[in-house]
C-alpha positions as CSV (number, residue, x, y, z in Angstrom):
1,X,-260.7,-89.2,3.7
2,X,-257.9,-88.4,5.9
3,X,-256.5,-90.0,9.3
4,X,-255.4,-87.2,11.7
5,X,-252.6,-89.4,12.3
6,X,-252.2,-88.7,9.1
7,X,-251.8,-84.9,8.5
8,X,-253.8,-82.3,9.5
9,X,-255.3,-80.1,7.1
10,X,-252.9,-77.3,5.6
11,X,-255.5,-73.9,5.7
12,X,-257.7,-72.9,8.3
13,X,-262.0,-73.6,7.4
14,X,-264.6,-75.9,7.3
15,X,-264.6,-79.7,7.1
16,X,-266.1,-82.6,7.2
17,X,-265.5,-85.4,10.2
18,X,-265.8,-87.9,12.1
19,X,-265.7,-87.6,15.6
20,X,-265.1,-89.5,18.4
21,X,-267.2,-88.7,21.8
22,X,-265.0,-89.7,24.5
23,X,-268.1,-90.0,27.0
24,X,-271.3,-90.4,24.4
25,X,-270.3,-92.8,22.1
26,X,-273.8,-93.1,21.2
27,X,-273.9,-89.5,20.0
28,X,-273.9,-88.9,15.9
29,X,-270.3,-89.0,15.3
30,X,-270.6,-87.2,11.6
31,X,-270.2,-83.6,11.8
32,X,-268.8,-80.3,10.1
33,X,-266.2,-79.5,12.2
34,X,-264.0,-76.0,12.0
35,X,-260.3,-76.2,12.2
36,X,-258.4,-73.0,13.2
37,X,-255.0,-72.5,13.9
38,X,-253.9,-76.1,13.8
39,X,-256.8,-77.2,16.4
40,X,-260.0,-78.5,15.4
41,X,-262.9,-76.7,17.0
42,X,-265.5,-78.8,18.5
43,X,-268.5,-78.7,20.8
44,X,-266.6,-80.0,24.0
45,X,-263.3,-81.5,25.4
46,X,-264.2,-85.1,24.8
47,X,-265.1,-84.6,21.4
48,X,-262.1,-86.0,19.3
49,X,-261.7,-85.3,15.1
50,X,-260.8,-89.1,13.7
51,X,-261.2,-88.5,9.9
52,X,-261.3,-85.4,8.1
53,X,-262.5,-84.1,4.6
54,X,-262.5,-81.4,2.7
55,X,-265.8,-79.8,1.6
56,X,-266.0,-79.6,-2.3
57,X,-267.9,-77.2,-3.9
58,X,-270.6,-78.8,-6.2
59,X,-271.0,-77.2,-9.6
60,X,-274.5,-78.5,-10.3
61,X,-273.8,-78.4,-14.0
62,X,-271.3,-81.1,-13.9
63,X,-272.6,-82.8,-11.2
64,X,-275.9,-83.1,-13.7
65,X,-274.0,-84.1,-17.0
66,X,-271.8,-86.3,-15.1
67,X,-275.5,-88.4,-13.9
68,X,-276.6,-88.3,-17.3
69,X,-273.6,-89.7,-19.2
70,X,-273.5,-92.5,-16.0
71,X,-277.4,-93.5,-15.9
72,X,-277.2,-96.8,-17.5
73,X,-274.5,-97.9,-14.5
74,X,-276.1,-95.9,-11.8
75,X,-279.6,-97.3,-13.0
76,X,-278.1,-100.6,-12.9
77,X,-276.3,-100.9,-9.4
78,X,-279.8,-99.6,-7.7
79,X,-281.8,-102.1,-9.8
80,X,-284.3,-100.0,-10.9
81,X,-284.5,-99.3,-14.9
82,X,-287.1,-96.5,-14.2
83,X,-284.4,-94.1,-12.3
84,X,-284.0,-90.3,-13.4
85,X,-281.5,-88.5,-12.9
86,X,-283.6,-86.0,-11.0
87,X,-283.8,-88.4,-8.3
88,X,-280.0,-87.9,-7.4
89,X,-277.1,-86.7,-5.5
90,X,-273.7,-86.6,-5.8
91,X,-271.0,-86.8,-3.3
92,X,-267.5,-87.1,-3.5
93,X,-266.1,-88.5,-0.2
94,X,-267.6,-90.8,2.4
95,X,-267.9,-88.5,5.0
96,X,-269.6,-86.1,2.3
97,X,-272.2,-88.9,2.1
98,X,-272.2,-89.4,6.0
99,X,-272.5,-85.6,6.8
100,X,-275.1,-84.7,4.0
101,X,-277.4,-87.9,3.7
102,X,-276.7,-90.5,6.7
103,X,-280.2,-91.7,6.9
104,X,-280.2,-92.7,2.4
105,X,-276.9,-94.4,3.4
106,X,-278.3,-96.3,6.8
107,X,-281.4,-97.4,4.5
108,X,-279.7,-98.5,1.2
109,X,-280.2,-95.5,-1.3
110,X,-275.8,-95.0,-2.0
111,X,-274.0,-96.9,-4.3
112,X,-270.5,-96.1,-5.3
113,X,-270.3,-95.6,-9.1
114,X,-266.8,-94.9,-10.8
115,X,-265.7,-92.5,-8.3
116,X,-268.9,-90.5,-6.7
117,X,-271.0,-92.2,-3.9
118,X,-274.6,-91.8,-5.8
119,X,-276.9,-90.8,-3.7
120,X,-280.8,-91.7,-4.7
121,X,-282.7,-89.2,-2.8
122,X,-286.6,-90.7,-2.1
């Protein structure tokens, strides 16, 4: 996750943020945002990029052999012996998580194993 105080990002596309609604701070603040020559393009002019991440691509393959060769741990930190690996989700940055699966994060189904937020999808 990066700070726009930070650095912007260095190509143009798609990312994942969170914003900042200068007048609804109420308002969902976890979005995919586009960023186009060196402005981020959001829904209105009190909208305001905070944090930033890049969207990964997911190569399902991995993503599955990576669950399998982790179960013990990822069985473990959710407390529950009788997990399968069908029940989950991998994400690699917070704002990932956020974007993708807000409400499993809100209600205690994400636990940061090794370096992937596990996601157990119910």
């Amino acid at each position: 996750m990066k700070s726009i105080y930070e650095t912007k990002p260095a190509e143009d596309g798609r990312y994942y943020t969170m914003l900042d609604h200068l007048q609804m701070p109420e308002e969902n603040p976890f979005r995919i945002v586009d960023f186009r020559d060196s402005k981020w393009i959001t829904e209105d002019e009190y909208e305001k990029v905070m944090f930033w991440e890049e969207i990964t691509d997911h190569n399902e393959e991995y993503d599955k052999k990576w669950i399998e060769n982790h179960i013990d741990t990822i069985r473990s930190s959710f407390n529950d012996h009788s997990l399968g690996a069908h029940e989950l989700k991998l994400t690699v940055g917070i704002l990932e998580c956020l974007n993708e699966y807000e409400w499993f994060y809100l209600n205690g189904y994400v636990r940061l194993v090794d370096r992937y937020f596990v996601v157990r999808v119910v």
